[in-house]
Chimera marker file (.cmm) of the C-alpha trace (Angstrom):
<marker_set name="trace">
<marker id="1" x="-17.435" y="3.465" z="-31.829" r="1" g="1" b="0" radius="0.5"/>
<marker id="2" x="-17.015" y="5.804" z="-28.940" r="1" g="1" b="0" radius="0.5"/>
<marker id="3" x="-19.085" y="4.712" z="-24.968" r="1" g="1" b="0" radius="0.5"/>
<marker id="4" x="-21.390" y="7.050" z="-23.739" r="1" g="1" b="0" radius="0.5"/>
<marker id="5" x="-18.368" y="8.536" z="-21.777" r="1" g="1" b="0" radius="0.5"/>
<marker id="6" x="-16.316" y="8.876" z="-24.311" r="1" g="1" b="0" radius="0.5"/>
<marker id="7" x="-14.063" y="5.700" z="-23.673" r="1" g="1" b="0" radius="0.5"/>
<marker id="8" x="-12.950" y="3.861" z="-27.293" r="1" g="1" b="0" radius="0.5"/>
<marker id="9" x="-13.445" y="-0.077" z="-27.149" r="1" g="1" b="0" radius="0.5"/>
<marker id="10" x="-9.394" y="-0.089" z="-26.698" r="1" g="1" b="0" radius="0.5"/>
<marker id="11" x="-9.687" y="1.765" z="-23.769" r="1" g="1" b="0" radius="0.5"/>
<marker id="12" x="-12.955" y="-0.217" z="-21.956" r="1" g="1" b="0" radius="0.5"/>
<marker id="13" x="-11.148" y="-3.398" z="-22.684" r="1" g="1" b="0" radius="0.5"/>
<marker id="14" x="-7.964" y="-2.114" z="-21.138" r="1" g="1" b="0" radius="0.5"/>
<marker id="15" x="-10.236" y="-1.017" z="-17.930" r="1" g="1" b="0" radius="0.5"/>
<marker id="16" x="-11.765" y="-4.064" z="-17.443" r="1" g="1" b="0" radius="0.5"/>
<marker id="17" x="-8.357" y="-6.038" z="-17.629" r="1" g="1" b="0" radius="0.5"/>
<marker id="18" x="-7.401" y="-3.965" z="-15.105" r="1" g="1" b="0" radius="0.5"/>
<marker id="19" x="-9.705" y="-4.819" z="-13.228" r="1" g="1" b="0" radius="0.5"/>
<marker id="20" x="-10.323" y="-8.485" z="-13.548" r="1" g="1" b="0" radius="0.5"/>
<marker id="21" x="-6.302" y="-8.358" z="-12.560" r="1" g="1" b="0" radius="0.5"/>
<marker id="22" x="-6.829" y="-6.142" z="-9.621" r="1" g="1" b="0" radius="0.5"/>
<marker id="23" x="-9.724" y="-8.524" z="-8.378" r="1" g="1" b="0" radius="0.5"/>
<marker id="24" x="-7.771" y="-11.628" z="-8.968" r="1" g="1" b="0" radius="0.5"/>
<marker id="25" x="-5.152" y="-9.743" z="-6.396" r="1" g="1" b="0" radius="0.5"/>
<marker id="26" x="-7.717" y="-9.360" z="-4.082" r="1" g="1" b="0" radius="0.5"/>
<marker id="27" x="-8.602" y="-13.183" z="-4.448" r="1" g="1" b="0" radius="0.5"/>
<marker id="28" x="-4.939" y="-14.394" z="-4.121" r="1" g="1" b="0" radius="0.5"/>
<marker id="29" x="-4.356" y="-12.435" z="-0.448" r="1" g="1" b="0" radius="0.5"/>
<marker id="30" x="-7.763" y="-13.650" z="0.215" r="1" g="1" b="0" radius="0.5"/>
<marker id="31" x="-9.995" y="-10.671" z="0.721" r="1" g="1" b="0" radius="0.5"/>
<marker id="32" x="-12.508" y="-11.576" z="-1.799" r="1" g="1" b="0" radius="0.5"/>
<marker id="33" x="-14.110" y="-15.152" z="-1.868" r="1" g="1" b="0" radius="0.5"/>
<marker id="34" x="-14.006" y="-17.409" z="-4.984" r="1" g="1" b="0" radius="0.5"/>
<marker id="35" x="-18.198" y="-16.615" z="-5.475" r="1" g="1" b="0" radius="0.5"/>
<marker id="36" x="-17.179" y="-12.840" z="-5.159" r="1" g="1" b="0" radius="0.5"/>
<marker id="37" x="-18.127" y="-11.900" z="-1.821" r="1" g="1" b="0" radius="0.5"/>
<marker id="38" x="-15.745" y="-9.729" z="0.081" r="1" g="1" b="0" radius="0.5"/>
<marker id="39" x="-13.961" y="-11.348" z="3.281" r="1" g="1" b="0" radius="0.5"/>
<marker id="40" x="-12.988" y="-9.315" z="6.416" r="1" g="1" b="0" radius="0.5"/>
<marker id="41" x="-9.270" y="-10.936" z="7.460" r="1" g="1" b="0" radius="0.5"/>
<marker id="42" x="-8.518" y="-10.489" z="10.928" r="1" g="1" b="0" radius="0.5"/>
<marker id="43" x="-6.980" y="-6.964" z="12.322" r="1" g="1" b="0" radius="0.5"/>
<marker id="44" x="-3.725" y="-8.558" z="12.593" r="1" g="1" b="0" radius="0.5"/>
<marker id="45" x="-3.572" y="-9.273" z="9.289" r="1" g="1" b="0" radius="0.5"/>
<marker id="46" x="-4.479" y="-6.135" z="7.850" r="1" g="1" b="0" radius="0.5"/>
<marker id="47" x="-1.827" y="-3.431" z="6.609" r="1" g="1" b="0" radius="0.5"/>
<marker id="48" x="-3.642" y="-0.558" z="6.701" r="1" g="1" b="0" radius="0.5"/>
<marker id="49" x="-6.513" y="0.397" z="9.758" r="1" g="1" b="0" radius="0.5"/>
<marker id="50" x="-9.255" y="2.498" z="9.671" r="1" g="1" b="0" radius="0.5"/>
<marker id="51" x="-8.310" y="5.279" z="11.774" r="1" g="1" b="0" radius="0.5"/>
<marker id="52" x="-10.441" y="5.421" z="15.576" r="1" g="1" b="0" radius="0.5"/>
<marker id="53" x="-13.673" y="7.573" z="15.293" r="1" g="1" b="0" radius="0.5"/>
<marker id="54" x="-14.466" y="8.995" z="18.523" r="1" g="1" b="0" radius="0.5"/>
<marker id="55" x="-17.943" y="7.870" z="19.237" r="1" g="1" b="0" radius="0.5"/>
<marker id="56" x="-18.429" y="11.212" z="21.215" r="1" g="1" b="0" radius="0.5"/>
<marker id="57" x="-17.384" y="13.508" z="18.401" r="1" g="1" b="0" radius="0.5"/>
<marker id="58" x="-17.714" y="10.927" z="14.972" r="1" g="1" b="0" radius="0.5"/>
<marker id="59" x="-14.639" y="12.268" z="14.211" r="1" g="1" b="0" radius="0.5"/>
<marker id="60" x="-11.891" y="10.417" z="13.121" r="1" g="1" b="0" radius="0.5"/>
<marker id="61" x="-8.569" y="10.648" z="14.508" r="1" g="1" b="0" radius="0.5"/>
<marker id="62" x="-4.701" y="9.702" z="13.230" r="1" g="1" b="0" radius="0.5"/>
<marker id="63" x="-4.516" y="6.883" z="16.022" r="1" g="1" b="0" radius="0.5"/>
<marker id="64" x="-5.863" y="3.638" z="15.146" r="1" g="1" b="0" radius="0.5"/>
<marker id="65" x="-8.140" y="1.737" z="17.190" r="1" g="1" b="0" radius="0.5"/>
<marker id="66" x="-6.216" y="-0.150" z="20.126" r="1" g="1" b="0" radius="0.5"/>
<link id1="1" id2="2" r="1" g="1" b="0" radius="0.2"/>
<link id1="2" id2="3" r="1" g="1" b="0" radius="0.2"/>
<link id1="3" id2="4" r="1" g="1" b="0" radius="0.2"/>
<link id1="4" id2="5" r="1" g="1" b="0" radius="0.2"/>
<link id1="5" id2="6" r="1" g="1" b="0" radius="0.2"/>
<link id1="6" id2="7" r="1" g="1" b="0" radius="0.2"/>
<link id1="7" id2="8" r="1" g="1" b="0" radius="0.2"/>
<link id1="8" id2="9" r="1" g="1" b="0" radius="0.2"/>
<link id1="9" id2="10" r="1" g="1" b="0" radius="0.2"/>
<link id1="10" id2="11" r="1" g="1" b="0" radius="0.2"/>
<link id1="11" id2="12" r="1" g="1" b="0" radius="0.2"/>
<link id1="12" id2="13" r="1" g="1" b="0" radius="0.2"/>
<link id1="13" id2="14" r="1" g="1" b="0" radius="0.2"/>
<link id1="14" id2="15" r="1" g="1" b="0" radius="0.2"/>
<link id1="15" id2="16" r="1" g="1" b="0" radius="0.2"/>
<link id1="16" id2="17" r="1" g="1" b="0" radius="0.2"/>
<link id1="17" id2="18" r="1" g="1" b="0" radius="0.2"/>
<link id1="18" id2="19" r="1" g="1" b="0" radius="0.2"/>
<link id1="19" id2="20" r="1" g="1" b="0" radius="0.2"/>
<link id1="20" id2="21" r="1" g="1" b="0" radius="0.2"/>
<link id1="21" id2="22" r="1" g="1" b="0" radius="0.2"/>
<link id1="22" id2="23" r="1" g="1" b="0" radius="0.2"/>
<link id1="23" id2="24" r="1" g="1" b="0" radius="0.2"/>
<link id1="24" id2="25" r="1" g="1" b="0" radius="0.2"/>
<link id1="25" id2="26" r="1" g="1" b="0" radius="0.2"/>
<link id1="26" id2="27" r="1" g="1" b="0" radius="0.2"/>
<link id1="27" id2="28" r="1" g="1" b="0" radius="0.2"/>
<link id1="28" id2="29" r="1" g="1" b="0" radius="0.2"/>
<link id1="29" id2="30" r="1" g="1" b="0" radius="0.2"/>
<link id1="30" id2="31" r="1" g="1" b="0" radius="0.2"/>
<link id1="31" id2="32" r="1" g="1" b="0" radius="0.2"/>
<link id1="32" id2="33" r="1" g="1" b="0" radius="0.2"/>
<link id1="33" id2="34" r="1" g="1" b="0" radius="0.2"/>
<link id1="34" id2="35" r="1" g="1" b="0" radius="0.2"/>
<link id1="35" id2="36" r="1" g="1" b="0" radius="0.2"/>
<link id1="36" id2="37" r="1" g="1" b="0" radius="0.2"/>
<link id1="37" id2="38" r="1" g="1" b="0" radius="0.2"/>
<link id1="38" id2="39" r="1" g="1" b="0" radius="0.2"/>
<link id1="39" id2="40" r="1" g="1" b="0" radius="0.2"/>
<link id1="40" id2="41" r="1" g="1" b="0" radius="0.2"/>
<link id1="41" id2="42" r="1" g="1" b="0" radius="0.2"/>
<link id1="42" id2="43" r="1" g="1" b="0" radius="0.2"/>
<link id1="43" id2="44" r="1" g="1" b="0" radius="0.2"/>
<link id1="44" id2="45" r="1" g="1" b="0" radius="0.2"/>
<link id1="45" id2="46" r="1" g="1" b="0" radius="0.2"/>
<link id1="46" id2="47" r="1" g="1" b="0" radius="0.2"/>
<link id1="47" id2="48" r="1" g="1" b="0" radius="0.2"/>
<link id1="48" id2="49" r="1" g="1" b="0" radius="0.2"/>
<link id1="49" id2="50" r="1" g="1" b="0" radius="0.2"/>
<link id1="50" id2="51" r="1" g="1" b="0" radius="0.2"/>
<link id1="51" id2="52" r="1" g="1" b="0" radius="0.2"/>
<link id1="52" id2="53" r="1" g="1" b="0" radius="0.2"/>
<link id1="53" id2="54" r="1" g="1" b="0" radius="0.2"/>
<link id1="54" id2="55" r="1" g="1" b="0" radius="0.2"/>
<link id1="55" id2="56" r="1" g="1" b="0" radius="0.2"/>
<link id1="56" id2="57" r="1" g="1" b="0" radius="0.2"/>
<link id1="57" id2="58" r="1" g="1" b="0" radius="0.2"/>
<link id1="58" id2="59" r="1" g="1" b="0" radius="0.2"/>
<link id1="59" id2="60" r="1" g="1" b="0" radius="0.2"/>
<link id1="60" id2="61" r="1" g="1" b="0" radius="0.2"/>
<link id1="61" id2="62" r="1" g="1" b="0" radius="0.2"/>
<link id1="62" id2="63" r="1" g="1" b="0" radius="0.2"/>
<link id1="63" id2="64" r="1" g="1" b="0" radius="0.2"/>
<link id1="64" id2="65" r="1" g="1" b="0" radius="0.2"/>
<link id1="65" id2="66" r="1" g="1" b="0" radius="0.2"/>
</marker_set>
């Protein structure tokens, strides 16, 4: 029997394995907490940065922040 969306129980189950392994990635490098609350590592240990916003302008820029 089909999900509102469309999705067959196959596919929902496949989604939300994918997910439960994608969070469980996130829990091993230690960005979300073992009661499921999202940590915020250190800049240094981060390997991708938001870019700079220019408080002036609010726009973003290519360079990240120093």
């Amino acid at each position: 029997m089909p999900h509102s969306d469309g999705l067959s129980r196959a596919e929902l189950d496949a989604a939300v394995s994918e997910l439960r392994t994608f969070v469980a990635e996130l829990m091993r490098d230690g960005l979300v907490a073992p009661d499921g609350s999202v940590t915020d590592p250190p800049l240094s240990t981060r390997t991708c940065r938001p870019p700079h916003v220019d408080p002036h302008t609010s726009a973003g820029t290519e360079a990240t922040r120093p």
